[in-house]
ZAMARGU-4260 file (C-alpha; in steps of 0.2 Angstrom, whole numbers, plus 5000, padded with zeros to 4 digits):
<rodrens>
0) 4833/4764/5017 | 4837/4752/5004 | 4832/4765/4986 | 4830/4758/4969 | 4844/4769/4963
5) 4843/4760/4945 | 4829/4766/4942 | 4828/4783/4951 | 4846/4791/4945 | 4847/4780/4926
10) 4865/4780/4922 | 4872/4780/4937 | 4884/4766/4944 | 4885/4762/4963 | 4899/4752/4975
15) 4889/4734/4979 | 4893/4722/4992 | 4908/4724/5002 | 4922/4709/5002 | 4937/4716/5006
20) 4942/4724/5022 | 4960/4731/5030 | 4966/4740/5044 | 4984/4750/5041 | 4987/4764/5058
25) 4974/4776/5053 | 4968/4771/5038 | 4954/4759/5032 | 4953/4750/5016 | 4938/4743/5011
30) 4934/4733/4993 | 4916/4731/4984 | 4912/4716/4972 | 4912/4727/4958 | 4928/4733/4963
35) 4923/4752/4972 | 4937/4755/4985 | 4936/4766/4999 | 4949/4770/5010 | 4944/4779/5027
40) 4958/4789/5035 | 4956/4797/5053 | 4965/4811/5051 | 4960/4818/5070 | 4945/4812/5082
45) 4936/4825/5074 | 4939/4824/5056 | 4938/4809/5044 | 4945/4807/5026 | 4934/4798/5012
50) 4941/4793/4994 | 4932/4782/4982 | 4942/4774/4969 | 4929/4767/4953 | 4943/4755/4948
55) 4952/4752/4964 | 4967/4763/4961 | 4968/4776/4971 | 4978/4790/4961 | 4995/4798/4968
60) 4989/4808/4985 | 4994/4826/4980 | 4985/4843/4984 | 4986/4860/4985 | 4972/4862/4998
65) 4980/4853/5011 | 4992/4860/5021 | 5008/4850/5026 | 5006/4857/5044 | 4988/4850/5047
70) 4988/4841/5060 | 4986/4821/5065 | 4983/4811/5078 | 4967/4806/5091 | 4964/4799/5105
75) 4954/4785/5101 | 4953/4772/5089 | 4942/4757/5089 | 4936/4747/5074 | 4920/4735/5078
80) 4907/4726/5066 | 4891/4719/5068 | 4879/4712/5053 | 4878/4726/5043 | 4892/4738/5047
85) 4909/4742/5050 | 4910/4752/5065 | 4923/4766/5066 | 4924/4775/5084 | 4936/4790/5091
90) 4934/4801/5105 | 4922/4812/5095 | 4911/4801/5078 | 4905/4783/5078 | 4904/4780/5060
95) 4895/4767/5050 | 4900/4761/5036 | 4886/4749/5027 | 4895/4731/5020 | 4879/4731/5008
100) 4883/4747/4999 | 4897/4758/5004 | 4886/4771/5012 | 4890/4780/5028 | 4882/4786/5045
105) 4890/4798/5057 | 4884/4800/5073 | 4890/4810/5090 | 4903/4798/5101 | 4894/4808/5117
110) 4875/4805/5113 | 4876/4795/5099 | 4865/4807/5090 | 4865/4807/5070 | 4875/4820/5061
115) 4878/4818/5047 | 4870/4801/5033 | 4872/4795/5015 | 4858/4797/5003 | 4864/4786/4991
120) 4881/4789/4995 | 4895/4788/4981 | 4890/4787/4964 | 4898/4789/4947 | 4894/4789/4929
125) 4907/4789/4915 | 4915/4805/4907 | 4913/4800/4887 | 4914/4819/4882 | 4931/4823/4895
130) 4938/4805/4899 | 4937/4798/4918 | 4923/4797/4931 | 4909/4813/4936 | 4910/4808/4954
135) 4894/4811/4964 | 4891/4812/4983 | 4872/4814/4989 | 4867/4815/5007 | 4851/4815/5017
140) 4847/4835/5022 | 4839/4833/5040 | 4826/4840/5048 | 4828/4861/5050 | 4845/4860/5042
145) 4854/4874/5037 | 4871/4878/5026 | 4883/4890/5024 | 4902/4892/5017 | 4907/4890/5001
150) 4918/4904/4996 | 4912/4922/4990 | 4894/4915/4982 | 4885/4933/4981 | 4868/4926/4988
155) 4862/4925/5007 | 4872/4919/5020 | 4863/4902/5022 | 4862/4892/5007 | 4848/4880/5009
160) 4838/4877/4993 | 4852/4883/4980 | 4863/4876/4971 | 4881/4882/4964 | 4894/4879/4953
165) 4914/4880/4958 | 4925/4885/4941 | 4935/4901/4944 | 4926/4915/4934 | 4933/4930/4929
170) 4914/4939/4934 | 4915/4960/4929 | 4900/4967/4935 | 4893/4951/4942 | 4873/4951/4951
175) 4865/4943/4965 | 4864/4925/4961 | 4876/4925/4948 | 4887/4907/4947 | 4903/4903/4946
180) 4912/4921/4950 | 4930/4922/4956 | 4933/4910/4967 | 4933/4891/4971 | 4931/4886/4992
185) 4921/4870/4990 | 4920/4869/5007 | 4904/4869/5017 | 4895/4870/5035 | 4880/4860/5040
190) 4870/4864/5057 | 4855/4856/5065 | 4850/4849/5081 | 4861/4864/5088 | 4876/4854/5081
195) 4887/4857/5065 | 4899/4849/5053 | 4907/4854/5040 | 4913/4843/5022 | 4929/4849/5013
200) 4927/4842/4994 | 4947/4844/4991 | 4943/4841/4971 | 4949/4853/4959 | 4939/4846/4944
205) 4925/4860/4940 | 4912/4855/4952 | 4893/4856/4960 | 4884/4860/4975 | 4866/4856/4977
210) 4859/4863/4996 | 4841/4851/4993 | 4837/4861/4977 | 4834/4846/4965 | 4827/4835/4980
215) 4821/4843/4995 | 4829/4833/5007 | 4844/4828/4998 | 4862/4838/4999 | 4873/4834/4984
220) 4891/4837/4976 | 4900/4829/4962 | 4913/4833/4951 | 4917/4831/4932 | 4934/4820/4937
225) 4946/4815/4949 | 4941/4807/4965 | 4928/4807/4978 | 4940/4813/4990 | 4932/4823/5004
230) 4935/4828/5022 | 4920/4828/5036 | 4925/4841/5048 | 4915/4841/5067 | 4914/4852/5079
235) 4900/4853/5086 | 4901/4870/5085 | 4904/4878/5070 | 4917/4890/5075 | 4928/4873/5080
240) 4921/4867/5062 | 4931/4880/5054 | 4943/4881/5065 | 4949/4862/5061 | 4945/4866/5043
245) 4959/4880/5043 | 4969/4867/5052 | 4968/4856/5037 | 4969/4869/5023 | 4983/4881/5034
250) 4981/4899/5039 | 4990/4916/5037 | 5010/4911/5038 | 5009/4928/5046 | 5001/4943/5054
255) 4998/4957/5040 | 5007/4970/5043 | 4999/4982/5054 | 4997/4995/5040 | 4989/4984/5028
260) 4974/4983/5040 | 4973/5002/5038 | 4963/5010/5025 | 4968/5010/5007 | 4964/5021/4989
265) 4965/5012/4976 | 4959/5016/4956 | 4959/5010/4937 | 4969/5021/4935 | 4980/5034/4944
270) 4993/5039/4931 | 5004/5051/4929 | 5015/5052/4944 | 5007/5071/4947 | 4989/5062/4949
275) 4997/5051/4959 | 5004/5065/4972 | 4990/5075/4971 | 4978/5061/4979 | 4989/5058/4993
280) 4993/5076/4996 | 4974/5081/4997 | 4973/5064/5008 | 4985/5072/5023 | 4978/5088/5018
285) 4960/5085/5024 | 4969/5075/5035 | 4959/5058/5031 | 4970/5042/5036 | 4977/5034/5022
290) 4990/5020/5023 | 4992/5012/5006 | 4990/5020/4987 | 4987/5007/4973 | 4996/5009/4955
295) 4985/4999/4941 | 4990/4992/4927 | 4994/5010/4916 | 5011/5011/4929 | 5018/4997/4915
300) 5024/4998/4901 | 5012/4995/4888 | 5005/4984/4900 | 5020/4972/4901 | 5023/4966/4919
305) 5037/4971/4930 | 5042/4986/4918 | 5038/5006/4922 | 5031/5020/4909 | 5045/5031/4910
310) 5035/5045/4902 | 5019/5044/4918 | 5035/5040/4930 | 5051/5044/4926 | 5060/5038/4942
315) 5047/5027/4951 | 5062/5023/4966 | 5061/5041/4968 | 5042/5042/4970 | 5039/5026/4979
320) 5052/5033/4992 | 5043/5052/4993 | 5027/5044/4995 | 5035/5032/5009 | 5039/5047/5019
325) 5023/5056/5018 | 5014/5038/5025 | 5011/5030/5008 | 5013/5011/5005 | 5013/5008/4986
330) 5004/4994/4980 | 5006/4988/4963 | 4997/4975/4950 | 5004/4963/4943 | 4995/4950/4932
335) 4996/4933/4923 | 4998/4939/4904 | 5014/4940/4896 | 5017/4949/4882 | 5024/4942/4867
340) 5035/4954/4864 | 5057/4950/4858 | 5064/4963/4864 | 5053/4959/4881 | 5065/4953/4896
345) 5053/4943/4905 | 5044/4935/4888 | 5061/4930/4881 | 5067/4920/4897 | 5051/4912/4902
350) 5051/4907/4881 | 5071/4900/4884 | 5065/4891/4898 | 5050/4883/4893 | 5039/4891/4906
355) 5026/4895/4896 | 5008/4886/4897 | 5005/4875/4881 | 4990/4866/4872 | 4990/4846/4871
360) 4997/4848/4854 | 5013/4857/4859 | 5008/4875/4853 | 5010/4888/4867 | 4993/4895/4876
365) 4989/4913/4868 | 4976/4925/4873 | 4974/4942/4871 | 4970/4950/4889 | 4978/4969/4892
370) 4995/4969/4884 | 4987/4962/4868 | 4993/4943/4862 | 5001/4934/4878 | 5008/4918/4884
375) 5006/4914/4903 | 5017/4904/4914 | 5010/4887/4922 | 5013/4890/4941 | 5008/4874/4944
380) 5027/4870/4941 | 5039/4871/4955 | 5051/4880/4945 | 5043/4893/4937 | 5038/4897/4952
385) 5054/4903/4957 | 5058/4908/4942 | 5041/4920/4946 | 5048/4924/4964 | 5065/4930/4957
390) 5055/4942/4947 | 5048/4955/4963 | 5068/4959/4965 | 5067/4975/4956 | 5050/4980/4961
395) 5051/4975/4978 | 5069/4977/4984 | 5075/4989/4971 | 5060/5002/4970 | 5052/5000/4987
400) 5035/4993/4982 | 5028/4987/4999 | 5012/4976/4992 | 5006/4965/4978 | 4990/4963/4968
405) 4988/4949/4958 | 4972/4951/4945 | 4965/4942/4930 | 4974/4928/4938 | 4954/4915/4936
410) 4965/4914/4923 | 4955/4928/4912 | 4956/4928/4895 | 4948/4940/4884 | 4936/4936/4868
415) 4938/4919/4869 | 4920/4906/4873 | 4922/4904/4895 | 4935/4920/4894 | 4948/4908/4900
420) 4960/4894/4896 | 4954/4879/4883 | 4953/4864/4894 | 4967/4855/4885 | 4981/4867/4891
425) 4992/4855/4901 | 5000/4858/4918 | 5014/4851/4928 | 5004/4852/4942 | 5019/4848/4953
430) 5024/4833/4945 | 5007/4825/4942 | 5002/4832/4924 | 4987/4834/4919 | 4975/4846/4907
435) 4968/4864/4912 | 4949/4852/4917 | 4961/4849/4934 | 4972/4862/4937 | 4958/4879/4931
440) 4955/4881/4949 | 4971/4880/4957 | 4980/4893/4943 | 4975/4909/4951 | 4980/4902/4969
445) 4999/4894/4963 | 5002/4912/4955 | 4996/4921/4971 | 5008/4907/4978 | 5023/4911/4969
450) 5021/4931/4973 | 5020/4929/4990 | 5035/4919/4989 | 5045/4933/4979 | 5038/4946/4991
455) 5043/4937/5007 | 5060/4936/5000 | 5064/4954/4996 | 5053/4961/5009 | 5062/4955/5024
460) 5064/4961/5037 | 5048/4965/5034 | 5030/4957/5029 | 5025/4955/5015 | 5006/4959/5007
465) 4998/4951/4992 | 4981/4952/4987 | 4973/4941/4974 | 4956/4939/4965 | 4956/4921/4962
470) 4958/4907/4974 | 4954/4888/4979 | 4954/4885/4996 | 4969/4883/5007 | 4974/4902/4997
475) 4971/4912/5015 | 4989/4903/5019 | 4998/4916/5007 | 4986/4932/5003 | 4971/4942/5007
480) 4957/4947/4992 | 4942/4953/4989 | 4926/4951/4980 | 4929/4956/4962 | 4922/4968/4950
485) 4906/4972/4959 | 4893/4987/4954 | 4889/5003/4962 | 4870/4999/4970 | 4864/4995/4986
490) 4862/4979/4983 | 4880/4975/4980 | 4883/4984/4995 | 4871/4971/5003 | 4881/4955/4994
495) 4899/4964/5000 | 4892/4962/5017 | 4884/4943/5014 | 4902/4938/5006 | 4915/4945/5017
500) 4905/4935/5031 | 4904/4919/5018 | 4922/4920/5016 | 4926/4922/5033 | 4917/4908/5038
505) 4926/4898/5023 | 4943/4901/5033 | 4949/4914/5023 | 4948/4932/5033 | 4959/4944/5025
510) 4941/4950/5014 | 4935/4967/5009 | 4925/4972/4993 | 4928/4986/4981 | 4918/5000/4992
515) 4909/5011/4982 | 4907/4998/4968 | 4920/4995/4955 | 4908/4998/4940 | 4896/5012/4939
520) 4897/5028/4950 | 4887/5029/4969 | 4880/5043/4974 | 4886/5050/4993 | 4876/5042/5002
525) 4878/5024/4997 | 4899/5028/4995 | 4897/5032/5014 | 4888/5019/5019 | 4898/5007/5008
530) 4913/5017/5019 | 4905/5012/5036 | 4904/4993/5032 | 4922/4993/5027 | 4928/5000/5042
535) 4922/4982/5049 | 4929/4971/5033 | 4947/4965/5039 | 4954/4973/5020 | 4946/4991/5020
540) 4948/4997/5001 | 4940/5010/4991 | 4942/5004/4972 | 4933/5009/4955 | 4933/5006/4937
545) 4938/5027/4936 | 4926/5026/4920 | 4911/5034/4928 | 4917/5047/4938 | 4928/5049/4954
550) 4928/5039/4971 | 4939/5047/4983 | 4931/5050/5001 | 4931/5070/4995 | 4922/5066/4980
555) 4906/5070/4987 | 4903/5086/4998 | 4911/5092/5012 | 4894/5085/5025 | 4901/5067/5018
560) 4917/5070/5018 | 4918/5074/5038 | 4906/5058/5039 | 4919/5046/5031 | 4932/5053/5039
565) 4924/5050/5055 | 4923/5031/5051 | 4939/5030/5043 | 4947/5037/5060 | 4935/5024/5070
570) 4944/5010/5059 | 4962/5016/5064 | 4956/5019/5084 | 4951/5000/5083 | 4967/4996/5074
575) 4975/4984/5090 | 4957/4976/5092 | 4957/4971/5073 | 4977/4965/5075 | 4973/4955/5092
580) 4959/4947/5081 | 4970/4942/5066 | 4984/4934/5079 | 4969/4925/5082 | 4966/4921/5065
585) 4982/4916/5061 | 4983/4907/5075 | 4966/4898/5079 | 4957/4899/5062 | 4945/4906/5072
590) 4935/4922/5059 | 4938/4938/5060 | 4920/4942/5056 | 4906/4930/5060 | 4887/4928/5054
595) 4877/4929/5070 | 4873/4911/5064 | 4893/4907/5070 | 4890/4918/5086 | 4873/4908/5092
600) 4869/4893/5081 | 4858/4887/5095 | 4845/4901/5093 | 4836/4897/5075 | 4832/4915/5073
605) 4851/4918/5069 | 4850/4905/5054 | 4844/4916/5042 | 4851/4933/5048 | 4859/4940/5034
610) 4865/4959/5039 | 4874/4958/5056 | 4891/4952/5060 | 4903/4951/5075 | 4920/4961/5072
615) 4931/4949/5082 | 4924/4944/5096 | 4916/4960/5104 | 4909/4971/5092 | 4891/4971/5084
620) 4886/4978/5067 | 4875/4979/5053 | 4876/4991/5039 | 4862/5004/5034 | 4858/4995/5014
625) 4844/5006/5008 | 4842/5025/5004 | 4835/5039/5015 | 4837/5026/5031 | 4835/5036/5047
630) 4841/5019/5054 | 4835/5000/5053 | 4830/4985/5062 | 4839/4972/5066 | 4841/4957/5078
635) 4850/4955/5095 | 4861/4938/5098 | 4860/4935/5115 | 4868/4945/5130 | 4866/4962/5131
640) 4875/4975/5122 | 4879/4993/5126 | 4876/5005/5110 | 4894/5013/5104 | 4887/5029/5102
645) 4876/5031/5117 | 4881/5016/5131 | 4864/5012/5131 | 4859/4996/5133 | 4849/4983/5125
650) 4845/4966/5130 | 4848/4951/5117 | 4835/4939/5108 | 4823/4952/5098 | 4821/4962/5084
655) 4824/4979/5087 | 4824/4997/5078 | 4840/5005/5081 | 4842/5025/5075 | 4858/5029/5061
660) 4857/5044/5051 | 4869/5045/5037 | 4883/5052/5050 | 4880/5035/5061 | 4880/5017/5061
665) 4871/5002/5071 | 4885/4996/5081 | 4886/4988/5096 | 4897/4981/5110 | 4897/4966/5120
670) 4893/4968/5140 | 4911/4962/5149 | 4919/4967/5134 | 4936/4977/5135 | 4940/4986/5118
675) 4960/4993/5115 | 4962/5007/5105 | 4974/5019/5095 | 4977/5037/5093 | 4967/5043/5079
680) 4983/5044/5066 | 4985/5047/5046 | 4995/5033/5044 | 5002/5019/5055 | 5018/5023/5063
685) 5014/5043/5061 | 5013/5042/5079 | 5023/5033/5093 | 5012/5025/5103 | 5010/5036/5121
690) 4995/5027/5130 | 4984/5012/5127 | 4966/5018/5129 | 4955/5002/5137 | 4935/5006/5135
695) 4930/4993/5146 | 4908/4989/5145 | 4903/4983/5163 | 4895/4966/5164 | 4889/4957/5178
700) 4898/4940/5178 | 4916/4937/5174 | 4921/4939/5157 | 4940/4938/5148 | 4946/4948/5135
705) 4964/4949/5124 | 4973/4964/5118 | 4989/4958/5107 | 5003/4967/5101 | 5020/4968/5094
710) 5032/4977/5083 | 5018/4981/5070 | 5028/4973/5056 | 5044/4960/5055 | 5046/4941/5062
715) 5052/4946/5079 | 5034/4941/5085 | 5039/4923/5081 | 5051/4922/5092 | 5043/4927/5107
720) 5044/4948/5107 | 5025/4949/5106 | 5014/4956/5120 | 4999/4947/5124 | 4989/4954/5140
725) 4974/4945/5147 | 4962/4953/5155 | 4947/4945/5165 | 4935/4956/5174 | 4923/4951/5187
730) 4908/4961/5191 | 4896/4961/5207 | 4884/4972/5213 | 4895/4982/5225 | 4912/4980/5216
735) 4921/4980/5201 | 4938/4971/5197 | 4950/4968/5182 | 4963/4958/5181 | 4979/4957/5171
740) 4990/4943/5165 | 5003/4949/5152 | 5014/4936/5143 | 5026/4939/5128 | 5044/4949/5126
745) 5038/4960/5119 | 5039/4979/5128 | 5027/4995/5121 | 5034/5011/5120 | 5019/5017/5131
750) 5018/5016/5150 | 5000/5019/5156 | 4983/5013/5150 | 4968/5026/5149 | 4955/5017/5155
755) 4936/5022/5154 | 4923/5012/5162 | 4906/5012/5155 | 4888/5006/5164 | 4897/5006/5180
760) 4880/5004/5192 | 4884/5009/5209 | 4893/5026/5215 | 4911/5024/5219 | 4919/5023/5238
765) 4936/5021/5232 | 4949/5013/5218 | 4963/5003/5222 | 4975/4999/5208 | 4986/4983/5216
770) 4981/4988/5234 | 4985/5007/5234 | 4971/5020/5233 | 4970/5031/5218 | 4960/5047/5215
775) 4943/5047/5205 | 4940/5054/5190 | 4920/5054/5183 | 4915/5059/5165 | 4896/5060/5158
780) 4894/5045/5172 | 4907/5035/5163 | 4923/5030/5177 | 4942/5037/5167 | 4958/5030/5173
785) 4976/5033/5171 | 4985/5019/5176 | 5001/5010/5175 | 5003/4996/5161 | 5009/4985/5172
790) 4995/4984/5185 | 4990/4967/5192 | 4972/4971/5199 | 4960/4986/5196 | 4947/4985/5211
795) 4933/4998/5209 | 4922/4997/5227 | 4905/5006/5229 | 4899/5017/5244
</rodrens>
């Protein structure tokens, strides 16, 4: 095991002999001759903490990934050695930790099988060029390994053989494969032997990601400064991997509102307020559900944030409030960039206050981005985040703006060499300074920070709704986003899908992409297909560049137009089984969407799937991604699932071609499952709620599902005034049962379910709801119900 690493990496230095070792709770310290310490904390029987230190000082423990609601504490805790290891146990890992070198093994408490190994474990090299350490982790890639994660990488799901780079990239019109784009989630999943893990690199320094690209079986990162400090995350399965990993790095603070899970029109730009007025009018005139209306940045005043054209709108309070009462939700940009302006409010108090971002020497940071020259406040700082915060009380309290979209927030900075900051800005970085090389990353996600903040304040009662382009992991806790500037072609269409999964899988759910491609123009068939996926994205927005033509879901022919709506209609029918998933989201970390990879990572034919998805936890889809598709072939997970369109059934663990002209869609439904919908309405809240309509997929076996609900927007929820009804259904050849177990405060205004049972296999003697005969309704062969809300027991018994 033992490598010649002098000779093999050159340049590299490497942690010798260990002499030092000492237990404190649930943390490990650990010393090398040449003075390498590592410290081991236990943070959970599952998870385990690693930070090197080259010089044996640790630096101050601060970070913006890490929530300080993760949790701690295990079960178990023993510390053993023998000749050449420490020996770490919990309840879940046996890790080894070699006295000759440093390097680690982690193996499965319950069958002691390997998981996860050191290659050559921590190494560093000096930093001559930047000052400090490049610190370098490599591990040993085992057999049939896969991995997957890592943020919004437009390649395929499963990342085996690439190899990336994190530095938050403003990326316009971005292709397959290209490195770094918007975001920064360095955060992984590893699965093989059935099992996975997951490693959390919480460094902010710009860093790498090698997947056995350089060396076939070898899986590297490292970063250009700051510590080796990284998490391993077990599960074994990967959903619990994520789910522990959203643990550490926080999820939603809150359910979205129920109307920002609706669908959304958004352009670059919609201006003046009679543009604005004649999209939503044509909207509820062709009566296509529409929830939310997006102003760009032309709404400002010669782009200066928080300000109004007053020639494109007059009275925006006025506008904001009419477009409130025809269902509209306005959603406004705001962005980083400051223009230097004396006679500019927000300029001249962030300049008194010394808010501003400045370079080592002292002199402000100035870029030219939209408004022209501008300064840009360091949201690392504390204060100017409130200072930021205070800022939304116009906008948002005043005016009646419902959401937030923070853009060009990497932080992008036009006609400069890397189109962003120079790395000597310096940051306050909460109290630990230090230059741009440390704090790049986490700019985009402080400012995303400090808006949520703003609108949560002059929101309430109500939710509030920010989106951002830029992130680093630990971001899901305040926002939602989406993929950046994509193009108009099918094979961005293709990457939305590969990257909304990525995301969710890197804990952060609240995804959509631009549908329709924000540069370039599609034609009508790729903008409805592009429409169909993002009915099944948890953020569903149409947005484009406007440069190339228009993109609204009239734009192309009345036969497209009645298609989209259909799917936009399907989107707000399935509204309660999207919110049920985010309570889950929020609540479990458990993703909305998952590769079929994160449904079944036992069968290996799921590994490189990279077109179907589960919505939630029932529904199976896969986008059309070519032209003149009459449908497509694609892969079954296991079980057997009914067709949406059809109830016809197919049976799991093959490839299959399934048919979906232009007007239709592969998607599928789990046997067992039970589906809530909605009233098809233009908006949500358009229509008080009258009955709950259950589709309910007959499946021999037991199977449970959840339907949650609450007041669609507000805090109430957290205090108990939710509903949340169980139901378990039990199938047998001669009977049919569902259950119901309803918990929360929470009361609906409706009073009966609609019930309709499909694949139902035997005639029907009788129904009994709660031991009293009802009367039989049949339709098309499927079994409808009306029945009380309240019911206990649903027993369906055959002739």
């Amino acid at each position: 095991m033992i490598l010649n690493t002098e000779l093999e990496y050159k340049g590299n230095l490497f942690p010798t002999k260990i002499v030092f070792y000492k237990k404190d709770v649930d943390t490990l310290y650990f010393k090398s001759e040449n003075g390498v310490a590592l410290q081991v904390i236990v943070q959970r029987d599952s998870v385990l903490r690693f930070r090197f230190a080259t010089t044996a000082i640790f630096e101050k423990d601060f970070s913006y990934g890490i929530t300080k609601y993760a949790s701690k504490g295990y079960n178990r805790l023993d510390i053993d050695e023998d000749d050449d290891n420490y020996i770490i146990t919990t309840s879940k890992l046996i890790c080894h930790i070699s006295k000759l070198d440093m390097r680690t093994a982690i193996f499965d408490a319950k069958d002691n099988s390997l998981i996860c190994e050191d290659e050559l474990g921590f190494h560093w090299e000096e930093f001559y060029e930047e000052g400090g350490d490049i610190v370098k982790m490599s591990k040993t890639s085992q057999e049939g390994e896969s991995y997957y994660g890592l943020g919004d990488k437009p390649v395929d799901v499963n990342l085996k053989g690439k190899r990336f780079e994190n530095w938050v990239t403003d990326s316009y019109a971005y292709g397959r494969g290209s490195d770094p784009i918007y975001k920064t989630i360095p955060f992984y999943l590893g699965v093989h032997h059935k099992k996975a893990y997951g490693i959390f690199f919480d460094n902010t320094f710009r860093s790498f990601f090698d997947f056995s690209k350089e060396k076939r079986n070898v899986t590297s990162f490292w970063a250009e400064g700051g510590e080796m400090n990284y998490y391993f995350i077990y599960g074994p399965e990967m959903s619990e991997v994520v789910s522990n990993y959203t643990d550490l790095t926080g999820r939603p603070q809150h359910i979205p509102p129920l109307w920002a899970l609706g669908f959304h029109q958004c352009k670059w730009s919609y201006y003046p307020e009679s543009k604005v007025k004649e999209v939503t009018s044509k909207f509820r005139e062709l009566k296509i559900p529409c929830d939310a209306i997006y102003l760009d940045i032309d709404y400002m005043e010669g782009f200066r944030c928080f300000t109004w054209n007053k020639e494109y709108f007059p009275d925006p309070k006025r506008m904001v409030k009419e477009l409130a009462d025809d269902g509209f939700k306005t959603v406004a940009i705001i962005d980083p960039g400051i223009k230097i302006d004396n006679d500019y409010s927000v300029y001249k108090e962030a300049l008194e206050k010394d808010y501003f971002c400045k370079r080592a020497d002292g002199a402000f940071m100035k870029g030219k981005v939209w408004p022209g020259e501008c300064y840009f406040p360091d949201y690392t700082n504390p204060e100017v985040r409130e200072w930021w915060s205070e800022l939304f009380r116009e906008l948002i309290e005043d005016i009646g703006v419902k959401g937030v979209w923070n853009d060009m927030n990497e932080p992008a900075v036009m006609d400069v060499p890397g189109k962003t900051f120079p790395k000597d800005v310096r940051h306050d970085y909460d109290g630990n300074p230090c230059s741009h090389r440390k704090a790049h990353n986490v700019y985009g996600m402080q400012m995303a920070r400090a808006t949520y903040h703003g609108l949560k304040k002059f929101s309430y009662p109500k939710r509030p709704f920010v989106i951002t382009r830029a992130a680093y992991s630990g971001t899901q806790r305040y926002t939602s986003t989406w993929t950046g500037d994509n193009v108009a072609t099918w094979d961005h269409l293709s990457l939305a899908n590969n990257q909304a999964q990525r995301m969710c899988m890197s804990g952060f759910s609240f995804v959509g992409s631009d549908i329709g491609g924000f540069a370039e123009q599609p034609n009508g068939e790729l903008f409805t297909r592009w429409i169909q996926l993002g009915v099944f994205h948890p953020f569903f927005r149409v947005h484009s560049s406007g440069d190339h033509g228009d993109q609204e879901p009239w734009t192309f022919g009345t036969t497209l137009t009645d298609i989209v709506r259909k799917f936009i209609e399907i989107r707000y029918q399935l509204l309660p089984y999207l919110y049920t998933a985010f309570w889950r989201y929020a609540g479990e970390g458990i993703p909305i969407l998952k590769s079929l990879v994160l449904f079944d990572q036992e069968d290996p034919n799921t590994h490189y799937r990279n077109d179907e998805f589960i919505f939630g936890e029932k529904i199976l889809a896969c986008p059309i991604l070519e032209p003149n598709a009459k449908g497509r072939r694609m892969y079954f997970p296991k079980g057997r699932w009914y067709n949406f369109w059809d109830n016809s059934i197919i049976v799991g663990g093959e490839e299959i071609w399934v048919d979906a002209d232009i007007d239709s869609m592969p998607i599928f439904v789990k046997e067992g499952a039970i589906i809530p919908k909605y009233p098809i309405q233009q908006y949500v809240g358009e229509k008080e709620i009258e009955q709950l309509e259950l589709d309910v997929y007959y499946k021999k076996g037991k199977e449970s599902s959840e339907v949650y609900e609450d007041a669609q927007d507000g805090y109430d929820y957290k205090k108990g005034r939710y509903s949340l009804r169980n139901f378990t259904q039990v199938g047998k050849n001669k009977s049919f049962i569902i259950q119901q177990y309803k918990s929360g405060k929470f009361i609906t205004n409706y009073e009966t379910f609609k019930i309709n049972i499909h694949g139902l296999p035997f005639k029907i003697k009788s129904i009994q709801v709660d031991n009293e005969e009802i009367e039989i309704k049949m339709s098309n062969g499927d079994v409808t119900l009306e029945i009380t809300k309240g019911f206990r027991e649903l027993h369906i018994i055959s002739e």
